[in-house]
VOGU-712468 format. One line per 10 residues: number of its first residue (from 1); their letters; for each residue x negated, y negated, z of C-alpha. Coordinates in pm, whole numbers, padded with zeros to 5 digits. Layout:
// VOGU-712468
NUM> A> X/Y/Z | ...
This chain:
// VOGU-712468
1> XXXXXXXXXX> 02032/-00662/-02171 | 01700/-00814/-02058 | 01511/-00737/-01771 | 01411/-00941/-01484 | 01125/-01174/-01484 | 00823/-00950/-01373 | 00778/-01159/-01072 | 01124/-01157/-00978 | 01070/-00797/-00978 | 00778/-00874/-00759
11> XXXXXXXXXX> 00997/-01053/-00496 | 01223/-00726/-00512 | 00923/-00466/-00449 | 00790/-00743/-00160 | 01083/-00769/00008 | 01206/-00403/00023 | 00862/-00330/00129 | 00831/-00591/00478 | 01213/-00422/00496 | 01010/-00101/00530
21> XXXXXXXXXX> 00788/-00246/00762 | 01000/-00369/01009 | 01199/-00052/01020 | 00853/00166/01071 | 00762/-00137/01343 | 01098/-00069/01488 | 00972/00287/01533 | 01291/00486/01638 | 01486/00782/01501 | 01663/00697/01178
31> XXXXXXXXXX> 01510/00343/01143 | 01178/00531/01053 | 01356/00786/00795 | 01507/00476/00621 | 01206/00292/00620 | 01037/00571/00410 | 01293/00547/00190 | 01281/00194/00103 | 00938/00255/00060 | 00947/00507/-00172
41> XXXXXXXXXX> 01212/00291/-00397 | 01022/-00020/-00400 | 00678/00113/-00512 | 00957/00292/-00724 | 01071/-00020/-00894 | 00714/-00148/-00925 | 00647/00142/-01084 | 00887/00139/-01334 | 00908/-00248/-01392 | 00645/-00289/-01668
51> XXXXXXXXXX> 00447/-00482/-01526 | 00128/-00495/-01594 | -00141/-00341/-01324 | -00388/-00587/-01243 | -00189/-00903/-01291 | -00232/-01139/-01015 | 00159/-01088/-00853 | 00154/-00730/-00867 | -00200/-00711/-00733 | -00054/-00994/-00443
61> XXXXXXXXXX> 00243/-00812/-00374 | 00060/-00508/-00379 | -00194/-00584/-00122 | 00078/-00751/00135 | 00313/-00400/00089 | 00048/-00180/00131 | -00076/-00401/00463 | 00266/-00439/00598 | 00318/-00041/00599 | 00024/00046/00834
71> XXXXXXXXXX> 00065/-00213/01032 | 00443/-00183/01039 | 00369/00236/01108 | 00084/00136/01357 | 00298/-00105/01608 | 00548/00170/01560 | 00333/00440/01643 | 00202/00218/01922 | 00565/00145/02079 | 00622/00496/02079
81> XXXXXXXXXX> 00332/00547/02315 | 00077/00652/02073 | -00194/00417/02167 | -00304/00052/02088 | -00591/00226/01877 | -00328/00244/01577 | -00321/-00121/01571 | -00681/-00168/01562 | -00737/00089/01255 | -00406/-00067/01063
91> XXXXXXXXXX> -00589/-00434/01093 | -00881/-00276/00987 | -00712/-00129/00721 | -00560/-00444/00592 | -00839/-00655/00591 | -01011/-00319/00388 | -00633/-00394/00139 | -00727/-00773/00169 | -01111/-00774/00070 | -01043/-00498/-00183
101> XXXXXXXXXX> -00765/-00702/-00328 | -00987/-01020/-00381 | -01299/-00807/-00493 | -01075/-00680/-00772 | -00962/-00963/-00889 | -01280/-01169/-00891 | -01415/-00843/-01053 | -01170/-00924/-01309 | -01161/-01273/-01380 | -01540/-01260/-01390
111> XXXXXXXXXX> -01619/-00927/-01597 | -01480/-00759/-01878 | -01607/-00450/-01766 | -01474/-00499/-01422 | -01386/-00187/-01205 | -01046/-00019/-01303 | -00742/-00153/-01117 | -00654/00183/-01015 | -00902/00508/-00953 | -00749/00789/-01123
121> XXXXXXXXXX> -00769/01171/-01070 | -00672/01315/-01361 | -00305/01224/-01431 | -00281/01092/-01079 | -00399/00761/-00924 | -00492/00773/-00576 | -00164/00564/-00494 | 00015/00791/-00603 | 00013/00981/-00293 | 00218/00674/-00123
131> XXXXXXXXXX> 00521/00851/-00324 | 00509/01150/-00067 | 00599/00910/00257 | 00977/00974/00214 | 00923/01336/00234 | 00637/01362/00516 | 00829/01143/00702 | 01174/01311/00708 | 00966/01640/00843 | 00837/01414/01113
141> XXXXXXXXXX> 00475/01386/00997 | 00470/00996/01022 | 00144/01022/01218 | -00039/01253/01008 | 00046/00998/00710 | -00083/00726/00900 | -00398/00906/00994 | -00457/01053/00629 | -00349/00664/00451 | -00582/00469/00662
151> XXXXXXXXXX> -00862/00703/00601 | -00795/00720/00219 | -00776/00349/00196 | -01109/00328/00377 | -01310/00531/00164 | -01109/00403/-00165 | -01238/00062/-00005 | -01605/00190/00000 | -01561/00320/-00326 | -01458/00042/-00509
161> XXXXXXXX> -01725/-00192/-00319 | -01995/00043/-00398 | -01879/00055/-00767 | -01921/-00340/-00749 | -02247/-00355/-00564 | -02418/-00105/-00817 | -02289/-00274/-01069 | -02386/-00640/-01023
């Protein structure tokens, strides 16, 4: 048996992750547990897909998942009363995803040497924490995630712009 054309795969992880979003937008009891869960399976099946990291779909589908989850949290967080500052951080935030996106692959088209795709710790890459949403979620700390994951994605953002300014 063969597998899936990577960027059919890419469709998959795309579409279970705006699923995601809209669910977290939706904001309400057990639409917010089942977004985290379709979360967590499609950067799942990304993960385990083969393809490559850095290849123009996955870095696309990549960048629109990972901007459709804060701002899918954020107007969920906001409908819930939290305040219309969520929704100012999470655009933020995805412009951060955007700009980093294109500075990568630029970086990469340009530049053998070009930044890694991902900034490891170890064994771990920094998105690897995105694997603990099911969990924090489903013990209710959906705005603690949101908090933490727009910070982190800031200074990753910083990071990876300062790596390209010194380096140029």
């Amino acid at each position: 048996m063969t597998s899936p054309p990577a960027d059919r795969l890419g469709i998959l992880v795309l579409g279970l992750a705006l699923i995601a979003a809209g669910l977290f937008a939706f904001g309400l009891g057990a639409a917010v547990h089942w977004a985290a869960g379709i979360f967590m399976v499609s950067r799942l099946v990304r993960r385990v897909s083969g393809t490559r990291p850095g290849r123009r779909m996955d870095a696309l589908t990549g960048m629109i998942s990972y901007a459709a989850l804060f701002l899918g949290i954020a107007v969920g967080l906001w409908r819930s009363g939290v305040g219309g500052w969520t929704i100012a951080l999470a655009v933020v935030v995805a412009l951060a995803i955007a700009l980093d996106t294109a500075l990568r692959l630029r970086s990469e088209a340009v530049r053998r040497d070009a930044p890694p795709s991902r900034l490891r710790l170890a064994p771990f890459g920094l998105e690897d924490g995105v694997y603990l949403i099911g969990p924090i979620v489903w013990l209710g700390g959906l705005f603690p995630f949101f908090v933490v994951g727009c910070l982190r994605t800031l200074l990753f953002f910083t990071v990876r712009v300062s790596i390209h300014v010194f380096q140029s």
